[in-house]
N, C-alpha and C positions, 0 to 999 in steps of 0.2 A: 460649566463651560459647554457652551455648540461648539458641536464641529461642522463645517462648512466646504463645501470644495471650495479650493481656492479659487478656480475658473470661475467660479457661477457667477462671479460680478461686474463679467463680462455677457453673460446673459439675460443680465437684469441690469438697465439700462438706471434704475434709481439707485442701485450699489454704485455702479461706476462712477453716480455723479457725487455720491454721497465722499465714495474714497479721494475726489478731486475737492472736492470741498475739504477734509482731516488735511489735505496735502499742503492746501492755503492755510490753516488757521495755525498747522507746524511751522509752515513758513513767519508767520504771523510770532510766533514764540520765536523763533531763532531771531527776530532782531529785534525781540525783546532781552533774549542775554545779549544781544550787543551794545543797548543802553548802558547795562550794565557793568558791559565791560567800559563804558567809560567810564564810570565813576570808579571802577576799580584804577583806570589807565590813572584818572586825581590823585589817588592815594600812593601810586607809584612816582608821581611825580612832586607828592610832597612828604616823601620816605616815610609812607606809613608802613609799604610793604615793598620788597624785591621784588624785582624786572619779571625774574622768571613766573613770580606768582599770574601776572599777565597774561604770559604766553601758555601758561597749565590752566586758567582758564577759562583761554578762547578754547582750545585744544578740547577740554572737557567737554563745555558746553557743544563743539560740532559733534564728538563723539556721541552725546547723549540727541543728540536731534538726527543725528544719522542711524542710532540703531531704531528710532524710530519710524523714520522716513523709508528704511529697508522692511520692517513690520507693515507698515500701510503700503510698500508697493507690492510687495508678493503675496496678500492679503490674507497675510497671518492674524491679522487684529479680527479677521471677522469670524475665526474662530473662537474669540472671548464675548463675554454677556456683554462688555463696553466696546463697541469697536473702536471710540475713539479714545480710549484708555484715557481717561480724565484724571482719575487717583493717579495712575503711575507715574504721568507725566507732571503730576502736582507735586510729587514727590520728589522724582528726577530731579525740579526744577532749585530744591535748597542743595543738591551735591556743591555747585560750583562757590556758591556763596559763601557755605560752609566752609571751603577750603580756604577761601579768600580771610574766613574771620580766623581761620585756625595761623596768619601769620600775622595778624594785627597787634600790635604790642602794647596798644590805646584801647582797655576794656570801651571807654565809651564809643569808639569807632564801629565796634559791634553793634549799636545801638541801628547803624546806618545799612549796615546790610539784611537786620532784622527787619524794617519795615522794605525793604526792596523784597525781601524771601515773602512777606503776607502777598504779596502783588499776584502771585499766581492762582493764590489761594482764591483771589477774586471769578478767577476764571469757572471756577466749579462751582458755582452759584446755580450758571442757568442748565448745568447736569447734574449735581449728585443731589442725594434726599441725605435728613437728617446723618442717619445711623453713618454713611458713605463721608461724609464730611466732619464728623466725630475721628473716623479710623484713619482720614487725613491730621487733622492735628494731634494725636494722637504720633502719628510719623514725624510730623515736624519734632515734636516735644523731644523723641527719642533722639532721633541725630543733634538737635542743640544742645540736650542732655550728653549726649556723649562727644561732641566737640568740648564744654566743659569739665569732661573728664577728661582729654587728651589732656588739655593744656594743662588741668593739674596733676597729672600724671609728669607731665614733660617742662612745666614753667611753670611750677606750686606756686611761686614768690608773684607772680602774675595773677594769680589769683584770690592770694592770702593778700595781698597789697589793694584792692579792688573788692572786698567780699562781698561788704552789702550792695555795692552796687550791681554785683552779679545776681545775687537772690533778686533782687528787685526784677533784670531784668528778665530773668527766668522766670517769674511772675507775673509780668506783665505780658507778657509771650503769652504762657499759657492762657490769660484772660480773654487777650486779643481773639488767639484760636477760637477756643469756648466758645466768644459772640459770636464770628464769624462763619463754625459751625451750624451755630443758632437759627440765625439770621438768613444762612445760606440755605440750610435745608427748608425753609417755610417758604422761601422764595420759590426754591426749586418747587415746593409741594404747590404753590399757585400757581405755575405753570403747567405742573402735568394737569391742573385741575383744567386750565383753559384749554390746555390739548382734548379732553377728554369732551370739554364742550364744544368746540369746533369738530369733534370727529361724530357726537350726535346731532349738532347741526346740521355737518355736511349728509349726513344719513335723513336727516327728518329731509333735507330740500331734493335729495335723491328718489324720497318715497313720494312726496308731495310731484315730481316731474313723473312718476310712474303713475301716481292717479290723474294724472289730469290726462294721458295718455289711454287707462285702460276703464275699460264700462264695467262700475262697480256690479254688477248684478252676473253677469257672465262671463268675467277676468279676461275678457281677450280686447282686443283694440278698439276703443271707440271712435267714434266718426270724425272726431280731430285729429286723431293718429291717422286714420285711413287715407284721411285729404292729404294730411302731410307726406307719407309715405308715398302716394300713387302722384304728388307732385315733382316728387325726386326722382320715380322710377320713370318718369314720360320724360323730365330735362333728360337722364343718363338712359331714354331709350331715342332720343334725340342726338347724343353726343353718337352712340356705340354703334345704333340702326340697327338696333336687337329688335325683337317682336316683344308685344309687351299687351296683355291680355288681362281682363276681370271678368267677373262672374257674381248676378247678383242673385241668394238665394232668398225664398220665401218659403216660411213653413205654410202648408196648407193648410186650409180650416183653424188658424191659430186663434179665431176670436171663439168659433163652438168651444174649442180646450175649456177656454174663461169662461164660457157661460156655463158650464157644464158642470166641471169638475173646478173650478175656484180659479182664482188669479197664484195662490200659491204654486198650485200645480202648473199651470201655464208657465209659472218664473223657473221650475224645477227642470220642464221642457225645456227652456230657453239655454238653460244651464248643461244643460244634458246635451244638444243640440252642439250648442260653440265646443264644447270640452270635445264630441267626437270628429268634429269638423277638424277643428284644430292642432289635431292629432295626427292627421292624414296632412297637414301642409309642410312643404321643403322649411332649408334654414332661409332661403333667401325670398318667401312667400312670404304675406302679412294679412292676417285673416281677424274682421273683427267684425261687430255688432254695425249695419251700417245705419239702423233705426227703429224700434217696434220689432215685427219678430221678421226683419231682413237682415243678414248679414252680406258681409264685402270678402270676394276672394281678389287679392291684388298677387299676379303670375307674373312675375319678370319672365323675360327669356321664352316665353311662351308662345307660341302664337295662336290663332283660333281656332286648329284643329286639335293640335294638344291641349287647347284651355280645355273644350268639350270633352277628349277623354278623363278630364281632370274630374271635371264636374258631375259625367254620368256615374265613375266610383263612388264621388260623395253622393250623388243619390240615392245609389244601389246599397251605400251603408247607412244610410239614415233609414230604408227601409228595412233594414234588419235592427234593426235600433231597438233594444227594448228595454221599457218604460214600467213593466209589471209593477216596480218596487215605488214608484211615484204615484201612480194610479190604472187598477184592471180597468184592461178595453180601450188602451190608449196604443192608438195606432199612429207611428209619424211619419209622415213624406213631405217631400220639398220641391217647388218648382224654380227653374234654375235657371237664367236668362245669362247670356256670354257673348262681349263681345269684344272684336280686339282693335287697341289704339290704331288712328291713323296717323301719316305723319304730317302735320300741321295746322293739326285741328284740336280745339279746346279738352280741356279736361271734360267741361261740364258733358261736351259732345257724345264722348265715348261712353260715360255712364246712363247718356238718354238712347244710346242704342241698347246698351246692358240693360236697361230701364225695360225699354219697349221690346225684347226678347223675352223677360220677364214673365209680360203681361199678355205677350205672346201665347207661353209655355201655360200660364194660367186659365185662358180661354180656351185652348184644346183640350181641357183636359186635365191637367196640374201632374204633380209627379212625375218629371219629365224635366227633359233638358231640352232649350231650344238655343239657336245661336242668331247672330245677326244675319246670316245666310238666308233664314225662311222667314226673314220679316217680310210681310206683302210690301209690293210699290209703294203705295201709300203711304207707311209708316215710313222707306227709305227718304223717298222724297222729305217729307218732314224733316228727318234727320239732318240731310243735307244742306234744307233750305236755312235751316236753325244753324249748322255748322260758318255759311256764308254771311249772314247777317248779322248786326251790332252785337254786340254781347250785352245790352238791354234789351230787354223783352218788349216789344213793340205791340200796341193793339191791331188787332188785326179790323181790316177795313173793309167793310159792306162794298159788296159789287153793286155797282146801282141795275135795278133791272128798266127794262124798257118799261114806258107807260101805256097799258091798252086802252082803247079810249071806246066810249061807247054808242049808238048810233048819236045819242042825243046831242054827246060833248061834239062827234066827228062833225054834226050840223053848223052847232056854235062855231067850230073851227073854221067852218067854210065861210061863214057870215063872216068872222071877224078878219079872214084873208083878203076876202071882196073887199070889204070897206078899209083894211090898209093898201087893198092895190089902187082903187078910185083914189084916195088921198095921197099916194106916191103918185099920180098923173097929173092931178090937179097939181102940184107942186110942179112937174116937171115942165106944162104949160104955163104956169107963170114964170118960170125962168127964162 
């Protein structure tokens, strides 16, 4: 048996719905003994038994649904291995019947509360396993074993008048049980099997959403995560008006790695790289592979001066970074472009400022952080003109230049002026 605090299933919001659910399916048994109490009300009204047997019970059967219904509210049930006590209540469920056959004077009338008693027995099909459903009939056996000793105890001639048809049914009982048991634990046993396959199911579709999410080679986010995440973080830095900043890193020299020392080595980098990157980001950060040897820092709550102190740290640790144990003489630095969202302007926008910071921080020099700040005019312009325009890439169009023209053409030009202005004259005197 666990023990449980009683309270915790108020903390755990799937207890609570679990114990409203036992609440229903008790409900669900309490007017199932009311069935029965009609057919018990027939037998009172065709004097197979006394009035009062009726009223002991209805009486019984609330007693036995109410000590339960006080077990499931103060949740005493959750400190047993069943919480919804399926034997007990399987068991509980011959008391009333039994009492009903212990006043029946017509052995065969037994016969009729016998198959209402297996009724409950149906219920522990889809909970108990073999052995569980053995130790239930097993219980039945006993109490209709000892209801048949009362009445021979206290109405022998009831019983010596009726014998073989008691053995019979006391045989027949048993058999019913037996199958029931049978039958009921293989069920049960094919259900926990489908439980056990839906709960590796939902585990394989849980792993399969975490690979398509992360870059097999460097375990941190890949480029579909990243889109995804930095398109939530610009909607929810749109709703809030929080500052919301990225940073895109470049290892340097990451093609000499490969030519040098192998592609293995290079992967071991790359590896090495995200694992210390990603060590140093918040919970509410998302830091992945954004392509080749670039990766993506996504900074909610950030804005461009703090993205920068962000990113000179991650510099200043990647050049302490050390790689001895992958290969001597491997020295790694990063150059780091950063820039932060505007508000109304595309996703793609803000990554070609981070882009062009970049390549910024690349051409002074590399190992370095640059920000959108020290992009020249040039590049701002670009950005901007890109930020205004379709979000199709448009060909860009030839300025046409002037035509210079040379002594020879300026001559011909003159000729052919003269001779359209004589023919505009001549035109204009015949009119």
């Amino acid at each position: 048996m666990t023990v449980e605090s009683p309270t915790a299933v108020f903390d755990d919001p799937k207890q609570a719905r679990d114990q409203r659910l036992r609440k229903r399916r008790l409900g669900m048994s309490f007017l199932s003994y009311q069935a029965t109490l009609a057919v018990v009300s027939l037998c009172w009204l065709t004097e197979l038994v006394p009035a009062h047997v009726v009223i002991e019970f209805f009486l019984l059967s609330l007693f036995i649904n109410g000590v339960f219904f006080l077990f499931i509210h103060f949740n005493i049930n959750l400190r047993f291995k069943d919480p919804s006590m399926t034997s007990a209540q399987m068991v509980a469920s011959l008391l009333p019947p039994i009492w009903v056959m212990y006043f029946l004077e017509v052995a065969q009338a037994r016969t009729i509360f016998l198959l209402i008693a297996i009724v409950p027995a149906l219920y522990g099909i889809l909970a108990l396993r073999t052995r569980q459903f053995l130790g239930v009939a097993v219980a039945y056996l006993v109490l209709y074993g000892g209801l048949v000793l009362a009445i021979w105890l206290t109405r022998p001639a009831l019983i010596m008048q009726k014998l073989s048809i008691e053995i019979i049914q006391v045989l027949a009982f048993a058999l019913v049980m037996g199958q029931i048991a049978i039958i009921g634990g293989y069920i049960s046993g094919l259900r926990k099997e489908v439980r056990e396959r839906n709960r590796e199911l939902r585990a394989a579709m849980q792993q399969i959403r975490e690979l398509a999410h992360i870059d097999e080679l460097t375990g941190v986010a890949n480029r579909r995560r990243l889109m995804d995440v930095l398109t939530s973080e610009i909607n929810r830095c749109r709703r809030s008006r929080s500052p919301l900043s990225i940073a895109l890193l470049d290892i340097d020299h990451f093609k000499q790695i490969n030519d040098r020392f192998g592609h293995p080595a290079g992967d071991a980098i790359l590896r090495r790289v995200a694992c210390s990157v990603d060590e140093r980001m918040r919970d509410i950060d998302c830091f992945g592979r954004y392509g080749g040897e670039e990766f993506m820092m996504i900074l909610p709550q950030t804005d461009l001066k703090g993205a920068r102190v962000k990113a000179e740290r991650v510099c200043q640790s990647l050049r302490e970074l050390c790689c001895d144990n992958i290969q001597q003489g491997v020295q790694i630095s990063a150059s780091i472009g950063v820039a932060q969202h505007r508000d109304g302007e595309r996703t793609e926008d803000t990554i070609q400022r981070a882009d062009r910071a970049l390549y910024q921080a690349k051409a002074t020099g590399r190992d370095r952080v640059t920000d959108e700040r020290q992009l020249p005019p040039s590049a701002i312009l670009k950005t901007t003109s890109t930020s205004n325009s379709d979000s199709r890439p448009q060909k860009p169009t030839a300025r046409r230049q002037p035509a210079v023209l040379t002594p020879a053409c300026q001559c011909h030009s003159k000729i052919a002026a003269s001779l359209c202005g004589n023919e505009i004259s001549s035109k204009s005197d015949s009119i």
